[in-house]
C-alpha angles and dihedrals in degrees: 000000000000080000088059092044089054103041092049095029100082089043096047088057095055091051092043096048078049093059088050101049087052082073108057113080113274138159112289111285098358094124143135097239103100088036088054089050096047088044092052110046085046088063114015132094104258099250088053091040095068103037107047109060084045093052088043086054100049091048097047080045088065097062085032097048137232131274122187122321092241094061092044095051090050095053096042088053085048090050091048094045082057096049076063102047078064087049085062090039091045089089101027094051095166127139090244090050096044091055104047085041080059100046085044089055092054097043098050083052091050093049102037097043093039093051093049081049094063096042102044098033127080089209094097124035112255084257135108094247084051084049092050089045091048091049091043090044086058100050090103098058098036080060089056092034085057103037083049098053095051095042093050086037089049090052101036095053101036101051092039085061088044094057105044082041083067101037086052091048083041094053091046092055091045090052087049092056095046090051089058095062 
């Protein structure tokens, strides 16, 4: 159990700290979340991997509120097609790969939530020229959904790596020492 423990713990933390910085205010857009996703599903076991992004999402919705169960089922299973995105990057951890895993991410959101917007919504006409106006209506946020995904990837990652970089060199100093004795 305490190898399990060790193995999730440091994770956990970084997905955790993500749920909470979706709460304090931010640009639109500009959030943790997909980088949460991406990240978990990189370093958690499957099953915890999945659930929990989406339960961090649910709790930080109920100080955020709720909009229509359409548009929330359509983030959460954003939010879980990214998780898998991280599945894919789990085994091909790279920078170059990180970072295309991160724009994909984005991407993939932009794509799946704007479109539920235009069919669901009564904003845009149910034309081509609605589902263009949908898509151009959500640069903006697409700009801040993508900034943000690289910058939390880009922490999360990186200082993940960090960390476990200086308990290894730790453990091997410690080792050193021991062997000294």
């Amino acid at each position: 159990m305490q190898k399990y423990f060790e193995k999730i713990s440091n994770p956990l933390i970084f997905v955790i700290a993500a749920a909470f910085i979706r709460l304090v205010p931010h640009a639109p857009n500009f959030a943790p979340i997909g980088a949460m996703a991406l990240f978990g599903g990189s370093y958690l076991n499957k099953k915890t991997a999945l659930v929990l992004p989406l339960a961090a999402m649910v709790l930080s919705d109920f100080f955020i509120g709720f909009d229509s169960i359409t548009s929330r089922l359509t983030v959460y299973g954003s939010f879980a097609l990214i998780v898998l995105i991280g599945f894919w990057l789990r085994n091909r951890k790279s920078i170059g790969n990180i970072v295309l895993a991160s724009i994909t991410a984005s991407v993939l959101f932009f794509i799946i939530t704007n479109l539920a917007i235009w069919l669901a919504g009564s904003l845009y006409p149910k034309t081509f020229a609605g589902l263009v106006a949908c898509y151009s209506a959500a640069i903006p946020f697409f700009r801040n959904t993508m900034a943000g995904d690289l910058f939390y990837t880009g922490v999360f990652f990186g200082s993940f790596e960090l960390v476990k970089a200086i308990v290894s060199q730790k453990k091997l100093a410690f080792v050193k020492i021991g062997d000294k004795k």
